[in-house]
N, C-alpha and C positions, 0 to 999 in steps of 0.2 A: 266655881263649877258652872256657873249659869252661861258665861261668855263661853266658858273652852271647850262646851257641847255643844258650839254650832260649827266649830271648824272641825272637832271629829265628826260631827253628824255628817257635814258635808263629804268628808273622805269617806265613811262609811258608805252612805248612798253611793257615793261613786263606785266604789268596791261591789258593792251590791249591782251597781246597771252595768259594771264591767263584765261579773259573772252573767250577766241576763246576753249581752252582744258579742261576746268571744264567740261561743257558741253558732252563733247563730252564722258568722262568717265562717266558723270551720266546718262546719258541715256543709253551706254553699260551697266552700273548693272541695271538698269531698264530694258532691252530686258534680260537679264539673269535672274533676277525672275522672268518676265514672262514665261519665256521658262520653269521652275522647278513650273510654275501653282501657284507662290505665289503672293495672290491679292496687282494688282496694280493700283491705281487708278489716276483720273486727281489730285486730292491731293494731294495725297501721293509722286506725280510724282514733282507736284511743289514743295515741301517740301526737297526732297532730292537733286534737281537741286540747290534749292538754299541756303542749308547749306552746299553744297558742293564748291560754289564756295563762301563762307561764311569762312568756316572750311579749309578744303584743300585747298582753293586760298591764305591763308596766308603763308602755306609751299611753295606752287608753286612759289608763290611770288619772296619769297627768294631763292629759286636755276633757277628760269630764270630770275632773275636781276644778279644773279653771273657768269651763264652762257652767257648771254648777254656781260656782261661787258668785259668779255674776247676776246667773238666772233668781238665785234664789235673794240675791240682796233686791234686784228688784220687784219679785214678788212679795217679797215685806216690806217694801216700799209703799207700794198698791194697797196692800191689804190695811197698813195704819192710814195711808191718808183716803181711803174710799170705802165703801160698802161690802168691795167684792174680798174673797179672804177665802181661808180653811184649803182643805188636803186638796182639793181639786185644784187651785190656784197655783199649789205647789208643782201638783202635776201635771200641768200643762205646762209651768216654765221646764219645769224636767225634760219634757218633749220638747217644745222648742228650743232647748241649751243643745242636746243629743244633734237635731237636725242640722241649727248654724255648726255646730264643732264639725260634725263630718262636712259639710262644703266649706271649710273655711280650709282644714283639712288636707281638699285635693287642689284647693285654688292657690291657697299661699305656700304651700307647704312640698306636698309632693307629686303634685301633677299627674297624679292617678290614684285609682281606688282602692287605697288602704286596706280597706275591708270587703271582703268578699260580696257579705252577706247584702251590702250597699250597691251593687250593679244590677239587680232586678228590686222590680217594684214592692215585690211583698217583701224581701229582706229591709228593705229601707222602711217601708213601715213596720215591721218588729223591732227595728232599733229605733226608732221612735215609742214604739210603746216601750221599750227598755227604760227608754229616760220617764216617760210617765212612771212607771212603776217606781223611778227612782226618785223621782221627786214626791211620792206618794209615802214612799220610805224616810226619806227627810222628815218632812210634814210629823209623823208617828214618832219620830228620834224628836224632836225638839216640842213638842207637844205637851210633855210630861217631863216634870224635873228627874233628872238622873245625877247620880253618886256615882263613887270614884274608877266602880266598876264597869261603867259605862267607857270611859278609856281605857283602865286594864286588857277589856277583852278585844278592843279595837287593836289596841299595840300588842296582844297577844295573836289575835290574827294576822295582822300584820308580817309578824316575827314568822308564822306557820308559812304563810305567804312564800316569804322568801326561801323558807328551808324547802317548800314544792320542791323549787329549782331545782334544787341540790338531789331530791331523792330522784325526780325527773333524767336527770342527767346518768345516775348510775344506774338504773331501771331499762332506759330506752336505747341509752348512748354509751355504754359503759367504756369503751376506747377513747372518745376524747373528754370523757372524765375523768381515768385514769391521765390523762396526758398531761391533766389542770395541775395533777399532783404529782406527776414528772418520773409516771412510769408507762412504759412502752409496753402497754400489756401483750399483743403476741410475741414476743421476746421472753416472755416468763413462763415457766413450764408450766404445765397443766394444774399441778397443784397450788401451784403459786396464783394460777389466774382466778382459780374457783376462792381460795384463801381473799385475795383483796375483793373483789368482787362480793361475799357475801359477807365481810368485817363491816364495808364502805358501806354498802347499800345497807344493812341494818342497823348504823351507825344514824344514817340522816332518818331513816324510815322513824326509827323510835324518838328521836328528839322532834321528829314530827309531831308524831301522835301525843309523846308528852305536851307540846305544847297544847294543843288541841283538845286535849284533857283536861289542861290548866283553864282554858277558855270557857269551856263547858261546865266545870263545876268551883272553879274561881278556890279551888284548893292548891296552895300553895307549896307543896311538893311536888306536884308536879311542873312545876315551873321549876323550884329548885334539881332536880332531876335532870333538866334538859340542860339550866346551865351550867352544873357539875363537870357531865360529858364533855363540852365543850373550854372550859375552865383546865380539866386535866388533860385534852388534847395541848392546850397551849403551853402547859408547864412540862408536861413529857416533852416534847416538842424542843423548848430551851434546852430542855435534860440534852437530850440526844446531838442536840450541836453542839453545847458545850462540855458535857461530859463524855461522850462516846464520841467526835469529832465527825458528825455528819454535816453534811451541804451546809450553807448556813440559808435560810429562809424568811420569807415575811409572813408566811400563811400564821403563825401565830398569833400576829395581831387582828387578823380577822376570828381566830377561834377566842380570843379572852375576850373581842365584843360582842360574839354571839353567845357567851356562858354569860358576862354581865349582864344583856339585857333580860333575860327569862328572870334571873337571880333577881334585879331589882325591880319586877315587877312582881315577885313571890315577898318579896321583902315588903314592900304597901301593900298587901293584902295580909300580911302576918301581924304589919302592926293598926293596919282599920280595924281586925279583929280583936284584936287584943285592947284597941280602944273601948270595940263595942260591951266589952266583959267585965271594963271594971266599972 
């Protein structure tokens, strides 16, 4: 455990200074079509904050866990061989990882501004402070020895993470959600659309929330919960192609690895407990 809580630490902090700078770039394009008078509503506002840190939190992701991983090996570098050390040192390579990533970014990358909140000055200093805070968040994760729950809930976030997407998509976008799974919803009559539309949408909502439950109180039915649902989508699923002769499909294989993963992480929590009892 001692090694494989610094590479979740590092995704952690990343996760954490991703949620700090999504933000911070959706709301600058949101003051920026206000300002050109193009209607923006409370909606429309939550909508864009949150497929952005949905959509573009998955690239950010991956270049502030890269740029992390670098910063922080050399701020443990520093700290054994010199004087200087502890949370501040963390957060200030957090802040300088944040700053080289976004111009490395627009220079090798995509030849313009990624990020919103990165084209005026005060937004580029808040995602600077993002990486402080995140690197001050590392610092606190590795600090202190952690047990097994300290990855449970990282890969149980994780997992929630991705199910956003899902509930994001039938909430905001419900047409080319419906389209993923290869119905044309205005083509279906009125009952039919209120029918999929509230099956689908309460279907990811609550395997959401179970997961998120699981994370919170590290009770392991609720993990099992979410990947039940998921588990019996994929076997109805076979059922209906091979016994009732529907399409034939792959979306199964994505529903029995989204029931396995919640499953086998209710499963290490069922038997650390059950260690801890006897």
């Amino acid at each position: 455990m001692k090694i494989a809580k610094y590479p979740f630490a590092v995704l952690s902090a990343a996760l954490f200074t991703v949620m700090l700078i999504t933000p911070i770039s959706s709301l600058s394009n949101l003051i920026w079509l206000a300002s050109v008078d193009m209607p923006v509503s409370l909606f429309s506002s939550l909508e864009v904050i949150l497929f952005d840190f949905q959509r573009l939190g998955i690239v950010l992701l991956g270049v502030v866990s890269l740029g992390f991983t670098v910063a922080f090996v050399v701020a443990g570098l520093i700290s054994r061989y010199s004087s200087l050390g502890g949370k501040y040192l963390y957060a200030v390579a957090g802040s300088a990882a944040i700053g080289l990533s976004l111009i490395l970014m627009v220079e090798l990358l995509f030849q313009t501004q990624l990020l919103g909140g990165n084209r005026t000055l005060i937004g580029t200093t808040l995602h600077w402070g993002a990486g402080f805070f995140g690197g001050y968040f590392f610092y606190n994760l590795i600090s202190e020895e952690k047990n097994y729950t300290f990855i449970i809930r990282f890969l149980g976030v994780f997992y929630a993470y991705f199910i956003l997407g899902l509930v994001l998509n039938w909430v905001f976008t419900p047409v080319s959600a419906a389209a993923e799974f290869g119905f044309s919803l205005y083509e279906l009559n009125s009952a039919a659309q209120n029918a999929l539309l509230r099956d689908f949408t309460s279907f990811f909502v609550a395997t959401f929330l179970f997961s998120i439950l699981g994370v919170i109180t590290l009770n392991p039915v609720w993990f099992f919960s979410a990947g039940i649902i998921y588990i019996g989508a994929g076997i109805f699923n076979l059922v209906a192609i091979y016994a009732h002769g529907t399409d034939f499909n792959q979306i199964f294989v994505g529903e029995f690895v989204l029931g396995s993963w919640p499953i086998a992480l209710g499963l290490v929590i069922s038997y650390q407990q059950k260690k801890l009892q006897e």
